[in-house]
N, C-alpha and C positions, 0 to 999 in steps of 0.2 A: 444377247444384244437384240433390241427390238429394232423390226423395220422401220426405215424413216418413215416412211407414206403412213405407220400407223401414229407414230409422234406427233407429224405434221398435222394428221387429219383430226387423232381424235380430242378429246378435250383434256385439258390437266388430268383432270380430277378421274376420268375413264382409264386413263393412260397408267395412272397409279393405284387404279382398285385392280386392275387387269395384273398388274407387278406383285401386289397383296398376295389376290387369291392364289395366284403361281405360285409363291411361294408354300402358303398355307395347304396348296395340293401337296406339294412335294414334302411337306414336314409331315403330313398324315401319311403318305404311298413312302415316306420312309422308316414310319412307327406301327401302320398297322398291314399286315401280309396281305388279309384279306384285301386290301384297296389297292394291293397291288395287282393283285388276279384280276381282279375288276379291270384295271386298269389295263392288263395286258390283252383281253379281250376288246377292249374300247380302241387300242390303238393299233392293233391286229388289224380291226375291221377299218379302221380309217384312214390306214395302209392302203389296205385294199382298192377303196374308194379311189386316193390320189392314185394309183398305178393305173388304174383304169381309166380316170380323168387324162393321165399324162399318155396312156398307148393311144388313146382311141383323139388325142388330139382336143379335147374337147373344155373351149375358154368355159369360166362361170363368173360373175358377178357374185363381189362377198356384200351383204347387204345387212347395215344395222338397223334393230331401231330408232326411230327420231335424228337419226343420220343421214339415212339411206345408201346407197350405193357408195363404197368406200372404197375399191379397186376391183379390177380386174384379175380372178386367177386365171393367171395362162397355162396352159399343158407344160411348160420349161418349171415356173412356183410348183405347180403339181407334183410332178417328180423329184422337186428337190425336197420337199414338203414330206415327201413319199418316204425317202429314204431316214428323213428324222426320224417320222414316226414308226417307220420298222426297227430304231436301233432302240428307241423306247420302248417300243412292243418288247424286243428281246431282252432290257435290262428289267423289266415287270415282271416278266415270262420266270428271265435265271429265278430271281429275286423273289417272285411269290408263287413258285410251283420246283424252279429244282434242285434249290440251296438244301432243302429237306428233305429229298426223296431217299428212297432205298438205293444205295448203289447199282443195282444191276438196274433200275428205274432210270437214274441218271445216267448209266452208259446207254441206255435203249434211246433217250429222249436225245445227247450229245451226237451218237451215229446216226440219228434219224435225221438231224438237222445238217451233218455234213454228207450225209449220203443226199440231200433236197438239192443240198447246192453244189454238187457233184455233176448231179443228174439235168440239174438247170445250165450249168458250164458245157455237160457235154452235148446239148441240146440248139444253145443257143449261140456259141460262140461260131460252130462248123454253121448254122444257118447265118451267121451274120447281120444278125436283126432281131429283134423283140417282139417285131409286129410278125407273128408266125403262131397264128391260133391253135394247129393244131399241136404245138408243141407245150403251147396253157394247158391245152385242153388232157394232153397225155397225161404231163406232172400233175393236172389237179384230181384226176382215177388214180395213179398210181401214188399218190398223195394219201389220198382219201381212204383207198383200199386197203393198203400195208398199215394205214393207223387204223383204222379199224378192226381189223387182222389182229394185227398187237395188242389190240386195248382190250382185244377179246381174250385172247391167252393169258394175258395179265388177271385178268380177271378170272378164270375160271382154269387157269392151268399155267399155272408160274414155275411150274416143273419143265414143262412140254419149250416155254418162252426162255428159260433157261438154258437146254439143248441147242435152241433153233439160235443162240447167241453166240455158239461157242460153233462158228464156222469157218471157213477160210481153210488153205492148203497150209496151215501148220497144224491146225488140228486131225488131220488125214491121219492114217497110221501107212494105210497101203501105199509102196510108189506110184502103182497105176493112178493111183485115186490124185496123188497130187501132181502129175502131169497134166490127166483130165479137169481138174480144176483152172490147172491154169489156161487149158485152152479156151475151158467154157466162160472164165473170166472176161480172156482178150476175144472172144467171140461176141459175150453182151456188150462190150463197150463197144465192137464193131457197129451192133443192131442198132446203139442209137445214135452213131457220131453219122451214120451213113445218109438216112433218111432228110436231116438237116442239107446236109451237102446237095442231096438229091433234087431237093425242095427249092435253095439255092440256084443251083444251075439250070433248073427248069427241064429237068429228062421224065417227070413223072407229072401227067395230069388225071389228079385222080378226085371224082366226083365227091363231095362233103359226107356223102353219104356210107360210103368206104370206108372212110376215117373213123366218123360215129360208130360203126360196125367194127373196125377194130378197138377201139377206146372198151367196147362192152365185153370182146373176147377179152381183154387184159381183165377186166372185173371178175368177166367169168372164170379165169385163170383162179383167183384169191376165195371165188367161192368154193374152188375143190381144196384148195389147201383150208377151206375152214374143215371141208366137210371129212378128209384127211383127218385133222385135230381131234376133229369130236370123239374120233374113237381110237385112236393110236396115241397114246403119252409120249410112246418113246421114238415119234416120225423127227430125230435130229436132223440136224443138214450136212453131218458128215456122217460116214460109214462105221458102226461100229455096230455092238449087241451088249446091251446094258444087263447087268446080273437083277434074276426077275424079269427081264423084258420076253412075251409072250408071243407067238404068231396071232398077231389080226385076221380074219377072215369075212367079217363083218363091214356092213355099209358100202363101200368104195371099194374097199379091197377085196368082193368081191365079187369084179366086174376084172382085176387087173390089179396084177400084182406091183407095179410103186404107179400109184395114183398122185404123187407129187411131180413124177417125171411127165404121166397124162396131162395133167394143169399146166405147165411150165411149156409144152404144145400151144398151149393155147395164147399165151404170154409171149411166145417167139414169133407167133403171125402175128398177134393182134399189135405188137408195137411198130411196126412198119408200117402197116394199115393205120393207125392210129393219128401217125407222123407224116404221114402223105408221102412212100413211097412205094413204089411195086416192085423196081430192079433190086430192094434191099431184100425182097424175099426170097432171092435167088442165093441168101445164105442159108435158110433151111438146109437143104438137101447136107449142108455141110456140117449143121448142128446135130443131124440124128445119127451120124456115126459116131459122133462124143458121147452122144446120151446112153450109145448103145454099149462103148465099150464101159462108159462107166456103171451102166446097172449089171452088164455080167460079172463084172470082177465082184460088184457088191452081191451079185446072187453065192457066188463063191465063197463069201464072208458069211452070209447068212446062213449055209449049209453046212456048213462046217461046225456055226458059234451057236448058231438058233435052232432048241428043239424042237422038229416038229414040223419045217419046214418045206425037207423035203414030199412030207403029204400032202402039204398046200398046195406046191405045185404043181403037183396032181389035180386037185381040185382045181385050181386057177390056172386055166393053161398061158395066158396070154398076159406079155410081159408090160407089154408098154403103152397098145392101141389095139381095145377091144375086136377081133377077131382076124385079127391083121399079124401079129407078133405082140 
């Protein structure tokens, strides 16, 4: 249904090539994929635009040729505007990139988009507002970061991406390992429900520049787990020893024997900082006896299943944080 104001304003004959070409878009973006990719990039970004138009408050004049000035978009049109074009975005997106994929493709791309809106619920509901940049600013690093991450494994190690899929406390084998799981679970949903709240109630004033500083640890977090990748196939994200799977000693791992527990340090400060709190890093201290009981029992796993091990850890004396333990 078209707006009255454009009925009103525009002339017959615009009113009816404007209904045309709508249609004539939607009978090619429903015959040919390509124009839907296309398509789904165009309406991604022009998402983008009205959320930003709608947060930041900000009226514009829509202005035709040989018309001129044909309404006002307010920030309220903005966001409603907003929301069309992100469910368009997503039926271009399904429709010309995930109706075809690989299935483990389409589970990566399916949890990636409810793990976004997960992450946006548990960020923005406990803050009570939208207008909370550092909370953009988080989701769009660790946005940015984890597809990049992914799209690198996909590409050069669909073996390694495969592993790192097959996660969670039912794939555990040990009981220690699926208690540890679940604390470290209700723990990260701690790190980020807290910050919001924190932010909210006004207990933490912390300088822009904190933020940006942890925003870059969480990056930096994703560049050890690349640098992790590049040489371990078999670094899964639960606890096991694959037949053929070999001791690394190389790159990372030979600074510190699990370099993904190292990085995932850096991802536990830098989200709090990132999200504008300080009393949320007062969970620390609580997170590295989980990390710690979970790499012993896995050292246990690895001693027993992985040959060759025990002489690594000779060679690498230090478990978690180079010259520390």
């Amino acid at each position: 249904m078209l707006p009255m104001w454009l009925v009103t304003t525009l002339p017959i004959w615009l009113v009816i090539f404007i209904v045309l070409y709508a249609l004539a878009a939607l009978y090619v973006a429903i015959n040919f994929r390509e124009v839907r990719k296309f398509l789904a990039g165009a309406f991604f970004v022009s998402s983008g635009i009205l959320w930003y138009l709608w947060l930041t408050g900000t009226s514009i004049p829509l202005v035709m040729p040989y018309v001129g000035t044909i309404a006002i978009e307010t920030p309220d049109i903005s966001g409603q505007r907003a929301i069309v074009h992100f469910i368009l975005f997503s039926l271009c997106f399904h429709f010309g990139f995930i109706s075809n994929m690989k299935p483990l493709y389409k589970q990566l791309v399916q949890s990636s988009v409810l793990g976004t809106v997960a992450i946006l619920a548990l960020i923005f509901i406990p803050a009570g507002t939208l207008h909370y940049w550092q909370g953009w600013a988080y989701v769009a690093v660790f946005v940015i970061c984890s597809g990049a991450y992914t799209a690198y494994l996909a590409r050069y190690d669909p073996a390694l991406l495969k592993r790192r899929t097959e996660a969670g406390i039912s794939h555990e084998k040990e009981f220690t390992q699926k208690v540890v799981m679940v604390l470290l679970y209700a723990m990260c949903i701690v790190l980020v429900v807290l910050p919001p709240l924190d932010v909210r109630v006004g207990w933490s004033l912390m300088p822009w520049q904190v933020s940006i500083t942890g925003g870059a640890l969480v990056a930096f977090s994703f560049y050890i787990f690349y640098l992790v990748s590049k040489v371990n196939t078999y670094a899964a994200a639960n606890v096991r020893v694959e037949e053929g799977q070999k001791v690394i000693s190389t790159g990372v791992y030979g600074f510190v024997r699990h370099p993904m527990y190292f990085a995932a340090l850096f991802l536990f400060i830098g989200t709090p900082l990132a999200l504008g709190s300080w009393w949320t890093l007062l969970l620390f201290p609580v997170l590295i006896p989980i990390l710690v009981a979970r790499i012993l029992n896995e050292e246990k796993v690895l001693v027993r299943d992985l040959p060759g091990y025990i002489e690594y850890t000779h060679k690498v004396r230090y478990r978690l944080i180079p010259g520390v333990w």
